[in-house]
N, CA, C and O atoms as CSV, one atom per row, in Angstrom:
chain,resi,resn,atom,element,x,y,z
A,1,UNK,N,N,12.375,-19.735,-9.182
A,1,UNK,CA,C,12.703,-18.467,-8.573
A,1,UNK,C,C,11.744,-18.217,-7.411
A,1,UNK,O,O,10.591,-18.645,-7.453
A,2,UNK,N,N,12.186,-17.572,-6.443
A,2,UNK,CA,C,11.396,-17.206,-5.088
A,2,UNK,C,C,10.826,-15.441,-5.457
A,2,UNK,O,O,11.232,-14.374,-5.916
A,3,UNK,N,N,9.759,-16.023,-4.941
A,3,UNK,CA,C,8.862,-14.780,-5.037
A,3,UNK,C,C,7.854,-14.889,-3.836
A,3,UNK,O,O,7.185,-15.894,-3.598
A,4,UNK,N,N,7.830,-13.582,-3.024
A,4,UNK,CA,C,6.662,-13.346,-2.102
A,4,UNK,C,C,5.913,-12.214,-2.468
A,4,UNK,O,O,6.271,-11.110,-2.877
A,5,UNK,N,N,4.372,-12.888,-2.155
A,5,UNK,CA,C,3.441,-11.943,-2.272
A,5,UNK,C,C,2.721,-11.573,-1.041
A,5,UNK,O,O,2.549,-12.372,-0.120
A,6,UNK,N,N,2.147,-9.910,-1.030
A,6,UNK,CA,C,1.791,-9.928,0.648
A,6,UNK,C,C,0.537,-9.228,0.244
A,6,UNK,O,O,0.549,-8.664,-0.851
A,7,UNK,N,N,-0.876,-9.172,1.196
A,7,UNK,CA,C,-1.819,-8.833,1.341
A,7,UNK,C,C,-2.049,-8.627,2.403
A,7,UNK,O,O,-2.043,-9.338,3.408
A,8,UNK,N,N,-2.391,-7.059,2.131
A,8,UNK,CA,C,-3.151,-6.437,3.461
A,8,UNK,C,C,-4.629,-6.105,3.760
A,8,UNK,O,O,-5.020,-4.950,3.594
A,9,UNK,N,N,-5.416,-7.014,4.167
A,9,UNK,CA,C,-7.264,-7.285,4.063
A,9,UNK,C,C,-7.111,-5.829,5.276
A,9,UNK,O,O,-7.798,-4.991,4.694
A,10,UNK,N,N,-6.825,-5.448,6.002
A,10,UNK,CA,C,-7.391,-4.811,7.040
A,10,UNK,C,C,-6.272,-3.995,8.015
A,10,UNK,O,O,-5.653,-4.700,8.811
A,11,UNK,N,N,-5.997,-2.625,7.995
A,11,UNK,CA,C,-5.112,-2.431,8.952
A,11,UNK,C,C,-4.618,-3.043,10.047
A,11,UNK,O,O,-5.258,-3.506,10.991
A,12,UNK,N,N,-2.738,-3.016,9.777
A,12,UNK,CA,C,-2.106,-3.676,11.022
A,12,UNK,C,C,-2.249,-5.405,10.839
A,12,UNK,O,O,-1.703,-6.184,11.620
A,13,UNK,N,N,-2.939,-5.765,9.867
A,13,UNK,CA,C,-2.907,-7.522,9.509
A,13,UNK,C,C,-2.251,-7.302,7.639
A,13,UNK,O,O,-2.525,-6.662,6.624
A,14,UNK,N,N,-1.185,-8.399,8.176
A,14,UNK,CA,C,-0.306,-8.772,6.757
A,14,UNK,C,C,-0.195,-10.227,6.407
A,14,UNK,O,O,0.353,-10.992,7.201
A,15,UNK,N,N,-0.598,-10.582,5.464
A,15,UNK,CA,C,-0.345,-11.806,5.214
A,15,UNK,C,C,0.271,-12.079,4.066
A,15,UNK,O,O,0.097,-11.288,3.139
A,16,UNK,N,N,1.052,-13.151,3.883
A,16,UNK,CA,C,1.903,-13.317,3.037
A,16,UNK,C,C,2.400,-14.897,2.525
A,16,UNK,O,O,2.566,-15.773,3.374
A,17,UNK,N,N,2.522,-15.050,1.714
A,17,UNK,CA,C,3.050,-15.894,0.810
A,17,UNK,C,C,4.357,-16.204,-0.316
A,17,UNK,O,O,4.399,-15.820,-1.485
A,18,UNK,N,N,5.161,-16.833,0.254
A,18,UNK,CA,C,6.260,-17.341,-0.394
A,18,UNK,C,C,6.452,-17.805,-1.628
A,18,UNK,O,O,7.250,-18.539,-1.046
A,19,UNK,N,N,6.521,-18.118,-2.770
A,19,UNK,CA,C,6.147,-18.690,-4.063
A,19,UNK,C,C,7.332,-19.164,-4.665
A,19,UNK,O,O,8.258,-18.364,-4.799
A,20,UNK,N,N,7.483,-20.495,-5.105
A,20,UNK,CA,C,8.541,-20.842,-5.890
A,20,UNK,C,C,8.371,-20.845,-7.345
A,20,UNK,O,O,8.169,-22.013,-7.678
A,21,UNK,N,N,8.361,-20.088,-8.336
A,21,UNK,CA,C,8.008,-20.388,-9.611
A,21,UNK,C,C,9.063,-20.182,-10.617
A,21,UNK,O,O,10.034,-19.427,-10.575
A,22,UNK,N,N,8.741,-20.867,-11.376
A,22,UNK,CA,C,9.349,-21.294,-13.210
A,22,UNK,C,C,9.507,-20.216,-13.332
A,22,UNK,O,O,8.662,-19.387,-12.995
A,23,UNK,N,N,11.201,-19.778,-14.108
A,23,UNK,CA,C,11.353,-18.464,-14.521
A,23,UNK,C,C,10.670,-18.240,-15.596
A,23,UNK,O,O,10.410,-19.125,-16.411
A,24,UNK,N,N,10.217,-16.712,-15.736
A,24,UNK,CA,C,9.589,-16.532,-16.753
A,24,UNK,C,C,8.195,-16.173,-16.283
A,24,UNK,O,O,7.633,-15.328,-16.980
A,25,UNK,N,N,7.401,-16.725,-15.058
A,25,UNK,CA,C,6.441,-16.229,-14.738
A,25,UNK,C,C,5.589,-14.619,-14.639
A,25,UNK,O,O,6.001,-13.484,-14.396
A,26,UNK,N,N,4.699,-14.988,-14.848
A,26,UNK,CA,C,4.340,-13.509,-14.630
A,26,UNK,C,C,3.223,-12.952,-13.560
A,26,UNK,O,O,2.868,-13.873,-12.824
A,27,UNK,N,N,2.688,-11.935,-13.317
A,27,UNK,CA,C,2.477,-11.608,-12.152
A,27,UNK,C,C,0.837,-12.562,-11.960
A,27,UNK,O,O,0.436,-13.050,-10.903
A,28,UNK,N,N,0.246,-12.605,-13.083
A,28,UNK,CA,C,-1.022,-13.537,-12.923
A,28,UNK,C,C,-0.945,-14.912,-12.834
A,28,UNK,O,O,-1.818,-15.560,-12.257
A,29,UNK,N,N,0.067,-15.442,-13.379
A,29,UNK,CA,C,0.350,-16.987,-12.915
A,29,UNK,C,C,0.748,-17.023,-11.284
A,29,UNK,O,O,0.751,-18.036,-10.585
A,30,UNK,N,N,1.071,-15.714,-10.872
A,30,UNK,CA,C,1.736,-15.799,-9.224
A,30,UNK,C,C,0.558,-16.068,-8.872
A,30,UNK,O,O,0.289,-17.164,-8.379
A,31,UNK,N,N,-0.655,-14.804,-9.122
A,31,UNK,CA,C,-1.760,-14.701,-8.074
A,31,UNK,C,C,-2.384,-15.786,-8.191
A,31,UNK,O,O,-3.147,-16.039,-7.259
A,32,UNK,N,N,-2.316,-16.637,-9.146
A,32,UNK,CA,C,-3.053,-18.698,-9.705
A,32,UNK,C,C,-2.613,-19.115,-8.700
A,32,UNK,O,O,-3.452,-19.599,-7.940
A,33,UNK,N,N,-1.380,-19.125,-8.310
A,33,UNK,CA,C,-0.743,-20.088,-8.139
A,33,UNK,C,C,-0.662,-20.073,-6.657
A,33,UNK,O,O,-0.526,-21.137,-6.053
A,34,UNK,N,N,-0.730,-19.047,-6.091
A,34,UNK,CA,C,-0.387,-18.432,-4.266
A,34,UNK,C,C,-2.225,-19.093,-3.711
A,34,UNK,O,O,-2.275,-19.631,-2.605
A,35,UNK,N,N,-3.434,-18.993,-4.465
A,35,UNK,CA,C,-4.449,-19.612,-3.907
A,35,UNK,C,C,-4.919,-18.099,-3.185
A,35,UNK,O,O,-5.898,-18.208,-2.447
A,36,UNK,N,N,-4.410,-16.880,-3.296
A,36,UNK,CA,C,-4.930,-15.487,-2.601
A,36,UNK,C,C,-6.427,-15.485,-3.030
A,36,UNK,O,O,-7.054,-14.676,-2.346
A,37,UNK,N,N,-7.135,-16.078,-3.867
A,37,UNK,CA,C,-8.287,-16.031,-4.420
A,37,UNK,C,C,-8.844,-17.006,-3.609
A,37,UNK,O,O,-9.144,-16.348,-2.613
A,38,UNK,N,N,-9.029,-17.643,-3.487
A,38,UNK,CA,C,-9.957,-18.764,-2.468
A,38,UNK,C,C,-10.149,-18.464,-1.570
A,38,UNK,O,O,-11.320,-18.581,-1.209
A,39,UNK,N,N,-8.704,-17.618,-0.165
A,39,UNK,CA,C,-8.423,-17.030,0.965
A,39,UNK,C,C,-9.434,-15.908,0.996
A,39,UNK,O,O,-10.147,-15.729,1.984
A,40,UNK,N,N,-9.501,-15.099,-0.159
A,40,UNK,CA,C,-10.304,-13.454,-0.076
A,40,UNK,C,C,-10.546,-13.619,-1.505
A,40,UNK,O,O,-9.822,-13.413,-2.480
A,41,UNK,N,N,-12.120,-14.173,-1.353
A,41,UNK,CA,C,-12.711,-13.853,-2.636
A,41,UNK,C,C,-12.993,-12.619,-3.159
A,41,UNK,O,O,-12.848,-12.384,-4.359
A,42,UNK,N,N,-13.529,-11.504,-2.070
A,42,UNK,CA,C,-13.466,-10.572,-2.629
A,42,UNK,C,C,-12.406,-9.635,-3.711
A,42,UNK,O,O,-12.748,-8.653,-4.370
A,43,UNK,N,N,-11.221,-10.185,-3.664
A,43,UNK,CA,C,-10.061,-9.512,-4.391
A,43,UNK,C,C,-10.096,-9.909,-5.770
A,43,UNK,O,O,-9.542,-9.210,-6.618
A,44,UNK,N,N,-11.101,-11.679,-6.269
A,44,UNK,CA,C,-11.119,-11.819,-6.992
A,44,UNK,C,C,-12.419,-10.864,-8.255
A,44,UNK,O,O,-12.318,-10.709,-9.472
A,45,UNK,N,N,-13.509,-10.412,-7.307
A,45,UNK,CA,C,-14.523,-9.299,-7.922
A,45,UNK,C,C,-14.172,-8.322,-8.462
A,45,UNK,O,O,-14.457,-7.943,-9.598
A,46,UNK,N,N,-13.348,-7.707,-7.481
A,46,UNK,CA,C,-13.077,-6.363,-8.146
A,46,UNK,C,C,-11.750,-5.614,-8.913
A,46,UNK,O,O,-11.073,-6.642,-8.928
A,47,UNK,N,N,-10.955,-4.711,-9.495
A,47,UNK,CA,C,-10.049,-4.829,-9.978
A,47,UNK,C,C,-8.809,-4.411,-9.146
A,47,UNK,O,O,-8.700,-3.488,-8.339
A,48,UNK,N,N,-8.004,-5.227,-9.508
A,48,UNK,CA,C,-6.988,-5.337,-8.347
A,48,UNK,C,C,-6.016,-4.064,-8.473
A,48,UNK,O,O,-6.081,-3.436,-9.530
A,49,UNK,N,N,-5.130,-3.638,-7.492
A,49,UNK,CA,C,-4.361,-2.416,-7.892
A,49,UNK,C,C,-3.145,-3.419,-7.454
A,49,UNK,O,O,-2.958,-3.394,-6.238
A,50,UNK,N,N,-2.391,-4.181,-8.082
A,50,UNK,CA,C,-0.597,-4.608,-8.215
A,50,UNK,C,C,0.363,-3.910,-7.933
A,50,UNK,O,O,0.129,-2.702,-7.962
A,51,UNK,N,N,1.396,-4.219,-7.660
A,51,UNK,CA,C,2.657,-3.282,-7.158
A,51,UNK,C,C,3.889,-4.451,-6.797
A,51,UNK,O,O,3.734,-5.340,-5.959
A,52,UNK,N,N,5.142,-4.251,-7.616
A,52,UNK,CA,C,6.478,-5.175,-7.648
A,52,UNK,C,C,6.783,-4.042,-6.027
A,52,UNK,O,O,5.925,-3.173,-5.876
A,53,UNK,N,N,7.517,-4.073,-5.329
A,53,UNK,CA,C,8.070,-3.533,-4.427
A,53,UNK,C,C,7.828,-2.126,-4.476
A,53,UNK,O,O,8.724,-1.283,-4.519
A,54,UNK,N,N,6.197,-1.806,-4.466
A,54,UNK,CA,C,6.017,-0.437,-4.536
A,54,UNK,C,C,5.686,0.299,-5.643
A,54,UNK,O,O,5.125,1.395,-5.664
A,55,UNK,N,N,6.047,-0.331,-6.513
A,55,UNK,CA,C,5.875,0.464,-7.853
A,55,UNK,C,C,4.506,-0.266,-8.620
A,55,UNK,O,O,4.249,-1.457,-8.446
A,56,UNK,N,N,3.716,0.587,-9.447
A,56,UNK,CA,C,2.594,-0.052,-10.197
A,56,UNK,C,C,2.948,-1.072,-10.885
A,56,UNK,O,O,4.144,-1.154,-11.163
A,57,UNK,N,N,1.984,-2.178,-11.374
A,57,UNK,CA,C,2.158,-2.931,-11.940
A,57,UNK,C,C,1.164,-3.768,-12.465
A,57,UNK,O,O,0.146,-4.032,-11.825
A,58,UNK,N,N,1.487,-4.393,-14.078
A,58,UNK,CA,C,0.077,-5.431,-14.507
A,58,UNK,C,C,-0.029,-6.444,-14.302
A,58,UNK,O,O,0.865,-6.709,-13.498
A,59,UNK,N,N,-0.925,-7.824,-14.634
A,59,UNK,CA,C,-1.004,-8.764,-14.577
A,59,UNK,C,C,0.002,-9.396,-15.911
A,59,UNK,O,O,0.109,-10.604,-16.119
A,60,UNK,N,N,0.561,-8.538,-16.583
A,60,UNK,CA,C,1.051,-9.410,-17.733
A,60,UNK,C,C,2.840,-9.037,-17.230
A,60,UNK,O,O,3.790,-9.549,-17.822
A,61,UNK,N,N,2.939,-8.430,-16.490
A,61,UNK,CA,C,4.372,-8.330,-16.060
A,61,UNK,C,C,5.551,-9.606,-15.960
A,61,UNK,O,O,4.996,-10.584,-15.459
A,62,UNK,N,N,6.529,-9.801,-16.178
A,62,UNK,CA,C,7.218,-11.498,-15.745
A,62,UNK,C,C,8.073,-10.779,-14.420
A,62,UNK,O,O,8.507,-9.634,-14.302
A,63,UNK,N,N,8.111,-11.743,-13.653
A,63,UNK,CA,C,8.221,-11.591,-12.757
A,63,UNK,C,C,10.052,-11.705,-12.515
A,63,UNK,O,O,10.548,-11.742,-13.642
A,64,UNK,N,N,11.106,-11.765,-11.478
A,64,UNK,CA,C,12.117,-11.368,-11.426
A,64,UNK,C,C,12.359,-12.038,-10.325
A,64,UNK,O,O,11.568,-11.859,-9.398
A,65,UNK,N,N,13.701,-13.144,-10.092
A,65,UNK,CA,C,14.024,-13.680,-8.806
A,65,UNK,C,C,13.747,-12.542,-7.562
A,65,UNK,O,O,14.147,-11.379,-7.518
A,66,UNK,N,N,13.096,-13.130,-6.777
A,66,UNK,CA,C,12.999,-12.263,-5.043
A,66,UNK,C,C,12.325,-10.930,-5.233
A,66,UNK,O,O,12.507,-10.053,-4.389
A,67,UNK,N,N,11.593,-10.725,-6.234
A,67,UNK,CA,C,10.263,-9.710,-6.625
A,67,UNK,C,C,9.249,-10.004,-5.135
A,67,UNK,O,O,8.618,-11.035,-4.904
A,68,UNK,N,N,9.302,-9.185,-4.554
A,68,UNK,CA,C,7.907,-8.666,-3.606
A,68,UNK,C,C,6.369,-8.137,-4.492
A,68,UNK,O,O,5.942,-6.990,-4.618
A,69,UNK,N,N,5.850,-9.280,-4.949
A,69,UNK,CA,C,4.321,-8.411,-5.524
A,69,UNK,C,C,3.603,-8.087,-4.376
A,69,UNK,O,O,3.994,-8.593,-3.324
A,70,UNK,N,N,2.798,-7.474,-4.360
A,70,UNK,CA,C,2.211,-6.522,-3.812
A,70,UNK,C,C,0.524,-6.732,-3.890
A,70,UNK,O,O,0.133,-7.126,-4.989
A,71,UNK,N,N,-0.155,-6.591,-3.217
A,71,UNK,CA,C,-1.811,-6.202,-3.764
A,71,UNK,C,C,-2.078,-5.256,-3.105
A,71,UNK,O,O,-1.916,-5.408,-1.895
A,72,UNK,N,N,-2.590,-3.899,-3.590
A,72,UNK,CA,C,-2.709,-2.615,-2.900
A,72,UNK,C,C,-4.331,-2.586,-2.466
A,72,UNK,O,O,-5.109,-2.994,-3.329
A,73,UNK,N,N,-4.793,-2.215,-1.420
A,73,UNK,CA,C,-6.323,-2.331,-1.490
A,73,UNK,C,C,-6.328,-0.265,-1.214
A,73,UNK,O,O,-5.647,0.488,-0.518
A,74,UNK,N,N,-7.668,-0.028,-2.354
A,74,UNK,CA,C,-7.975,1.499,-2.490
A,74,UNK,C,C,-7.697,2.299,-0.782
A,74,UNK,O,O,-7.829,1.612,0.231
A,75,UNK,N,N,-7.310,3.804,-0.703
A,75,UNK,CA,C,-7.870,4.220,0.558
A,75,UNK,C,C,-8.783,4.542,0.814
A,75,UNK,O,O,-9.657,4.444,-0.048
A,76,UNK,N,N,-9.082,5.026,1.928
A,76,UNK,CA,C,-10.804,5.029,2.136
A,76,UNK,C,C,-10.583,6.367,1.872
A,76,UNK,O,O,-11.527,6.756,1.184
A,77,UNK,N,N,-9.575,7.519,2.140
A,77,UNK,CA,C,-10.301,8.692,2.310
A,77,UNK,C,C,-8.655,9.291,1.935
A,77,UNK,O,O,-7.558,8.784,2.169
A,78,UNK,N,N,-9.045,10.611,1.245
A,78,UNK,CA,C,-7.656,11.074,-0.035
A,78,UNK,C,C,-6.761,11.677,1.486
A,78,UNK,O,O,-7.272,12.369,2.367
A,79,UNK,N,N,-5.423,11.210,1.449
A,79,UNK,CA,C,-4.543,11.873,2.235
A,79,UNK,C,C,-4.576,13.422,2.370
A,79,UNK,O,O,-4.510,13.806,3.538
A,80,UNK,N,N,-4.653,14.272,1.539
A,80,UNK,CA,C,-4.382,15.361,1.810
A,80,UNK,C,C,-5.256,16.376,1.912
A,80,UNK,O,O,-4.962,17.570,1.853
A,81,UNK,N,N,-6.977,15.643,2.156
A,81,UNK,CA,C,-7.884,15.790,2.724
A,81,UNK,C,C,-7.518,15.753,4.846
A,81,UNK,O,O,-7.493,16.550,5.784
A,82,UNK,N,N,-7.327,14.390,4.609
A,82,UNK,CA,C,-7.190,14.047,6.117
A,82,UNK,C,C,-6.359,14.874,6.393
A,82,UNK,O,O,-6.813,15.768,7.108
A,83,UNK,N,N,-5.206,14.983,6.107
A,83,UNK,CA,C,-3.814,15.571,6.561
A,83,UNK,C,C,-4.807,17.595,7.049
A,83,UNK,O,O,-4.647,18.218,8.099
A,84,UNK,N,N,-5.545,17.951,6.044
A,84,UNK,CA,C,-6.155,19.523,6.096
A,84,UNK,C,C,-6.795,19.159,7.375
A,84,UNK,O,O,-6.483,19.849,8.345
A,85,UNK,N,N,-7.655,18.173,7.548
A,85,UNK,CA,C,-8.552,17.977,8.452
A,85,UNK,C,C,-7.989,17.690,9.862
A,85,UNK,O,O,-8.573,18.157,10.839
A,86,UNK,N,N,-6.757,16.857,10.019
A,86,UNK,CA,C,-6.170,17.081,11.393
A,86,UNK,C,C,-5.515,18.342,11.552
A,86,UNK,O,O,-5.407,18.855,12.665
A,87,UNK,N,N,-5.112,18.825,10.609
A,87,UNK,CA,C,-4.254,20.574,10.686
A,87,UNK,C,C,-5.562,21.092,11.962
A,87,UNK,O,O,-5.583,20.984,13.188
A,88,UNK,N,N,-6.669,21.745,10.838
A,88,UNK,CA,C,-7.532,22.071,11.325
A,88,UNK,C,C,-8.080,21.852,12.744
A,88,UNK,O,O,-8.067,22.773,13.560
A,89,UNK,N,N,-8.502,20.780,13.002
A,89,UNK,CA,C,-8.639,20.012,14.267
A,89,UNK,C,C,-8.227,20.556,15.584
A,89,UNK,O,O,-8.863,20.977,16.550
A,90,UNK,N,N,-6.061,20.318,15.136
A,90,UNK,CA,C,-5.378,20.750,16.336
A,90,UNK,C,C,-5.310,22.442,16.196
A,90,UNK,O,O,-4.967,23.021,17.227
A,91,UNK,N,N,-5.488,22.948,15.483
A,91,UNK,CA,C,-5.135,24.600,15.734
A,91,UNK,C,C,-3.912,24.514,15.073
A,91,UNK,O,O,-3.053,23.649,15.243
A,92,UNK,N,N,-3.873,25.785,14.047
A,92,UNK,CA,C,-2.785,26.327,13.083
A,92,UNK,C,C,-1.479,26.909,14.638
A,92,UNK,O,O,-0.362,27.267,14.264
A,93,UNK,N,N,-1.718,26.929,15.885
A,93,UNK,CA,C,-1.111,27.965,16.196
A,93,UNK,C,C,-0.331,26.843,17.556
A,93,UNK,O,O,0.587,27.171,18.308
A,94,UNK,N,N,-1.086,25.453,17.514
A,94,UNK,CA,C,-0.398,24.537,18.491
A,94,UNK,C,C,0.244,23.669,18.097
A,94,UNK,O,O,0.527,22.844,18.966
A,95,UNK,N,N,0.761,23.402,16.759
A,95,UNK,CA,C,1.108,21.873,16.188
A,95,UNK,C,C,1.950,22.206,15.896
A,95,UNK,O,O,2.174,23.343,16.309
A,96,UNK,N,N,2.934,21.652,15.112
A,96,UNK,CA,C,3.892,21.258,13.809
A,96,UNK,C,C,5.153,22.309,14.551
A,96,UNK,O,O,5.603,22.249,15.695
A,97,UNK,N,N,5.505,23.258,13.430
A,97,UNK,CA,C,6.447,24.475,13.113
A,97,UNK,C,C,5.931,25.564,13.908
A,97,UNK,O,O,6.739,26.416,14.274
A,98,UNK,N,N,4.651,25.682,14.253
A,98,UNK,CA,C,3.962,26.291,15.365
A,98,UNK,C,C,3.668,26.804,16.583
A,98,UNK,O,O,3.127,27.813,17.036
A,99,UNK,N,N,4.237,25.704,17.024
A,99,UNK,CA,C,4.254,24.960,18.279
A,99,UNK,C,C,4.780,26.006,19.103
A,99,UNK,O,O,4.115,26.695,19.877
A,100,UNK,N,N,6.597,26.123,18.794
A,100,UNK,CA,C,7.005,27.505,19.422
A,100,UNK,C,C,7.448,28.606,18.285
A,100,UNK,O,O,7.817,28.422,17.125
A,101,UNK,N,N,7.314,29.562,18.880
A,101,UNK,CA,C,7.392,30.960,18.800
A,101,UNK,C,C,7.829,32.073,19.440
A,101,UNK,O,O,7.699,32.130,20.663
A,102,UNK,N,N,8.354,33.026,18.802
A,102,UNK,CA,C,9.287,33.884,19.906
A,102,UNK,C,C,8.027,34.660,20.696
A,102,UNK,O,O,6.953,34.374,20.167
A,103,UNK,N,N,7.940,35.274,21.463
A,103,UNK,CA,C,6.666,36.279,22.563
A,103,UNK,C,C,6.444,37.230,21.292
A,103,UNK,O,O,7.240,37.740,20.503
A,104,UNK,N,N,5.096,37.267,21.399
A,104,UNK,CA,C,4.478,38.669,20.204
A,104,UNK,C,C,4.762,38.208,18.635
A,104,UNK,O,O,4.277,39.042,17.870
A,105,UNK,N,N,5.344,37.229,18.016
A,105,UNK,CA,C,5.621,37.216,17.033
A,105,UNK,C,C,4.539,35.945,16.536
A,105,UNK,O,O,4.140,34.881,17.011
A,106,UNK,N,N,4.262,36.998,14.886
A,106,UNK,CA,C,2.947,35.756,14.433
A,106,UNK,C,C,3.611,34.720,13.988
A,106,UNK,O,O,4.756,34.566,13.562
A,107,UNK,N,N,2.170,33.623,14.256
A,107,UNK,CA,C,2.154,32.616,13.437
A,107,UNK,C,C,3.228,32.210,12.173
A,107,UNK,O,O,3.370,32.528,10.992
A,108,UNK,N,N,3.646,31.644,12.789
A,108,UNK,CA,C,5.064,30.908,11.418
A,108,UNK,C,C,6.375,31.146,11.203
A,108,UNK,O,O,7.303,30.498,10.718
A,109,UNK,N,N,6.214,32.473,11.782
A,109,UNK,CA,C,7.733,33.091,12.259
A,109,UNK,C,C,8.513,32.614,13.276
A,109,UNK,O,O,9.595,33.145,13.526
């Protein structure tokens, strides 16, 4: 069965790997078998975050003809932190839904 796995070391760089394996495999015989460990040792230190096409996933999973695994690397900084922090930034009264407004009428209306 065909299976690709993709890794993203660094924004905007994707790399990826094709895999032919024995049905029945599962998601840790993929990562054996693709050599992603030799390429980026570091992935082998620490604990990995998995994902079939997006969705969480373990190392004991079997895998599924034309399954996309995944290796998720942590974010640096919580989305909806950042997201407050560019609000802020541009002004509640120039961005988004904001932007326009009828003459004299507040914010949001």
């Amino acid at each position: 069965m065909n299976i690709v796995l993709v890794y993203s070391p660094a924004p905007r760089q994707v790399r990826e790997w094709a895999l032919v394996l024995p049905p029945g495999s599962t998601v840790a015989q993929a990562l054996e078998s693709s050599g992603v460990f030799a390429e980026f040792p570091e992935l082998a230190a620490g604990r990995l975050m998995l994902g079939i096409w997006g969705r969480k996933t373990s190392l004991k999973q079997v895998l599924q003809a034309q399954d996309r695994l995944e290796i998720h690397r942590p974010l640096r900084a919580d989305p909806k932190v950042a997201r407050r922090e560019r609000f802020t930034s541009q002004g509640a009264k120039k961005s988004g839904l904001f932007a326009r407004k009828r003459a004299g009428a507040k914010a949001g209306y």
